[in-house]
C-alpha positions as semicolon CSV with decimal commas, in nm:
position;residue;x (nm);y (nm);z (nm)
1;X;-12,526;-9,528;-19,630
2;X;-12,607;-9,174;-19,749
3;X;-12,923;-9,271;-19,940
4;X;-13,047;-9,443;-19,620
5;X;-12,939;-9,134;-19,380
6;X;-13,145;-8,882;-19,620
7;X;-13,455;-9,153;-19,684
8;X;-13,461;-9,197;-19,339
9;X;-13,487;-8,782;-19,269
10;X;-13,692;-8,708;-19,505
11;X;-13,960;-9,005;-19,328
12;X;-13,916;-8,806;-18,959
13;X;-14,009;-8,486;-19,156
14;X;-14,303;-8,672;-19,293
15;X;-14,448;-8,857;-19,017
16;X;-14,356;-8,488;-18,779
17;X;-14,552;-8,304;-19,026
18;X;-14,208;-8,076;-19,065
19;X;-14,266;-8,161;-19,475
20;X;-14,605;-7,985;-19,495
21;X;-14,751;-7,662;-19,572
22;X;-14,913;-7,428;-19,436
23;X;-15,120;-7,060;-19,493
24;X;-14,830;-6,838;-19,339
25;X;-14,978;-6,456;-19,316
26;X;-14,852;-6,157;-19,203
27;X;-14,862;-6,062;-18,844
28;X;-15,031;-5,712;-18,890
29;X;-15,282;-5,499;-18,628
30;X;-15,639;-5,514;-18,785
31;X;-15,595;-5,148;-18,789
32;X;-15,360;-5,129;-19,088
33;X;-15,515;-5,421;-19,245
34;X;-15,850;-5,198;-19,263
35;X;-15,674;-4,938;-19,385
36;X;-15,556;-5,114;-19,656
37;X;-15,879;-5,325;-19,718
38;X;-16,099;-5,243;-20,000
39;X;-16,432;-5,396;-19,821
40;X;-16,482;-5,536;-19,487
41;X;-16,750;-5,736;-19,381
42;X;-16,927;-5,981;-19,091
43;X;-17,070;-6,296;-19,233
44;X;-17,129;-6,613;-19,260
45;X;-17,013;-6,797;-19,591
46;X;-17,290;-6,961;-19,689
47;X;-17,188;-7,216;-19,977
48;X;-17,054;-7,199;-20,364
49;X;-17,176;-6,933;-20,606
50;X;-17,301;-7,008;-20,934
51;X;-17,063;-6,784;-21,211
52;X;-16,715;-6,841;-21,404
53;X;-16,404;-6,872;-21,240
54;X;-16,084;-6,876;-21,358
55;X;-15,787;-7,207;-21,253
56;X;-15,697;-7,242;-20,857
57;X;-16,032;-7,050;-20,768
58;X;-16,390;-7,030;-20,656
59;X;-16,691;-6,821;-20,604
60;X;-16,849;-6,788;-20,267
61;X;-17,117;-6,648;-20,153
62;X;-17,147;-6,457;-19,806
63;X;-17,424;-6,359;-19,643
64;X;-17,359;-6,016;-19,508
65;X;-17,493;-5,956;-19,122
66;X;-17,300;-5,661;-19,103
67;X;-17,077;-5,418;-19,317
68;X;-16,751;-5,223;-19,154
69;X;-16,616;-5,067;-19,454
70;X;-16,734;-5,016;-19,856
71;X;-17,036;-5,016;-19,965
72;X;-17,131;-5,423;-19,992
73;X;-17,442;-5,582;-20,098
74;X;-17,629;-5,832;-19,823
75;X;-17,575;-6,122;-20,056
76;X;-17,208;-6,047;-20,154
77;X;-17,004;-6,312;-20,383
78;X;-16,644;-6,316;-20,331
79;X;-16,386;-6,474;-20,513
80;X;-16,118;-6,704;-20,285
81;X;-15,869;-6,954;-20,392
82;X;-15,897;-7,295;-20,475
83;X;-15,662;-7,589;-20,388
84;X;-15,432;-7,397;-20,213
85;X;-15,315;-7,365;-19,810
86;X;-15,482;-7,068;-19,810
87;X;-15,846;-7,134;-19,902
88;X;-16,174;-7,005;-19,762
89;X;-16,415;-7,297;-19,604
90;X;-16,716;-7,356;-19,822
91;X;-16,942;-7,279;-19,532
92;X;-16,914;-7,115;-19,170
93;X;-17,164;-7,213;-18,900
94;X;-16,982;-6,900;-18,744
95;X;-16,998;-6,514;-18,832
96;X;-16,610;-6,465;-18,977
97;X;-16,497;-6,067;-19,040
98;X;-16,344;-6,092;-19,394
99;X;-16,111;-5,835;-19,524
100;X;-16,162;-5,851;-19,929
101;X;-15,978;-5,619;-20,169
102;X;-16,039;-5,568;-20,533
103;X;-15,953;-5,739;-20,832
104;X;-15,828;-5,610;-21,158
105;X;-16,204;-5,679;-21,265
106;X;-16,378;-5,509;-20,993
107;X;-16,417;-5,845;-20,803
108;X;-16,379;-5,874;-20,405
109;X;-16,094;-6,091;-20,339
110;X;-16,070;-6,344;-20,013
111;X;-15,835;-6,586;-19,856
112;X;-15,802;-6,765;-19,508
113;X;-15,535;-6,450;-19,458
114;X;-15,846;-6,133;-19,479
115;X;-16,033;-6,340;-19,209
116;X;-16,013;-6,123;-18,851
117;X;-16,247;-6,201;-18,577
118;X;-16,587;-6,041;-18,617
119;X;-16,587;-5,874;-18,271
120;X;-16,195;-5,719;-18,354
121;X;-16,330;-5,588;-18,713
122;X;-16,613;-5,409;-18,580
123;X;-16,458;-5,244;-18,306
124;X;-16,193;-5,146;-18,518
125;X;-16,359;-5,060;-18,799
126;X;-16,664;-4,897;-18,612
127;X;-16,660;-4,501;-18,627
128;X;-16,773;-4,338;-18,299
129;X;-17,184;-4,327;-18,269
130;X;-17,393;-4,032;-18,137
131;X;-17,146;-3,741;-18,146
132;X;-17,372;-3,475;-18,180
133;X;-17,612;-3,568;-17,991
134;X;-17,374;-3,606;-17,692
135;X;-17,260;-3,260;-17,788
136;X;-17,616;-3,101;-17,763
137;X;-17,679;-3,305;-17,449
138;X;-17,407;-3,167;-17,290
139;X;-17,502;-2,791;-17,427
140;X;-17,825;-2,828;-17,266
141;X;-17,746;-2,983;-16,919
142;X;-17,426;-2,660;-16,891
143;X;-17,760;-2,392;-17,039
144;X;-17,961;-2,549;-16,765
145;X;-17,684;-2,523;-16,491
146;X;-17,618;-2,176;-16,576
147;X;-17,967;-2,056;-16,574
148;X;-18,026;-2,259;-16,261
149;X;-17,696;-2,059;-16,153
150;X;-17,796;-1,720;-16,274
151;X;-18,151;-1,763;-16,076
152;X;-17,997;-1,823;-15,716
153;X;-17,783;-1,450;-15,732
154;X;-18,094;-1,286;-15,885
155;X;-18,284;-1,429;-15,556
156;X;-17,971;-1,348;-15,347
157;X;-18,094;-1,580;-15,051
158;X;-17,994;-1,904;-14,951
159;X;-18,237;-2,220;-14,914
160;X;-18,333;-2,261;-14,566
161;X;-18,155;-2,599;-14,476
162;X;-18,232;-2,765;-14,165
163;X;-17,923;-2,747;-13,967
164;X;-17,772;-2,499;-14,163
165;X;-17,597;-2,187;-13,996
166;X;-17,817;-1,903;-13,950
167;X;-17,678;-1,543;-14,087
């Protein structure tokens, strides 16, 4: 009666899909997982790569359209697991960000856990634009103000408005 009690759990947990795996990561802002990133890129994974690889992985190659962090070539290869939960698709139609770290061997490392959305990465990862030029626009519109301000007392009058109060 046992046996048939535990065969007959074990067949809810299989037809449920309570027996299978799946990639668990951590639930982490993209923030620190920049931080702790070696290289982050936006790309599309564009097929296998032609090289070595070790048991339970694969080369991929990703076509850079955008780098956040490192210094990455345009056609980058990565290396991502093989035969596991957590494994890379062979090919995105999609741009995918990818957060890769390094490998003992210099290599950039990927699973389905450094993916991020490529709009998140970028905005995360993108440093402020035009800073000094916004600081030397502003310079220049408070000279001009001042000047502009300076002139008027020189003149002492007052623009004859229409309207305006007479002295």
């Amino acid at each position: 009666m046992l046996v048939a009690l535990a065969g007959a759990l074990s067949l809810v947990a299989v037809a449920t899909g309570q027996g299978a795996q799946a990639c668990v990561c951590a639930n982490e802002p993209i923030e620190d997982r920049l931080a702790r990133a070696d290289a982050a890129v936006v790309g599309r994974i564009v097929g296998p790569a032609d090289g070595r690889t070790g048991a339970g992985s694969r080369l991929l190659r990703v076509d850079v359209e955008q780098r956040v962090k490192g210094d990455v070539p345009s056609d980058l290869v990565i290396r991502a697991p093989s035969g596991t939960d957590c494994d890379l698709p062979e090919r995105t139609d999609k741009s995918v960000g990818l957060l890769l770290t390094k490998d003992t061997d210099g290599m950039l490392l990927g699973n389905l856990c450094s993916t991020a959305g490529p709009g998140e990465l970028v905005v995360a990862g993108g440093a402020p634009r035009g800073g000094p030029i916004k600081v030397v626009i502003g310079f220049a519109i408070l000279a001009l103000v001042v000047l502009w301000s300076f002139r008027r007392l020189k003149r002492g009058s007052r623009p004859d408005l229409p309207g305006a109060p007479r002295p």
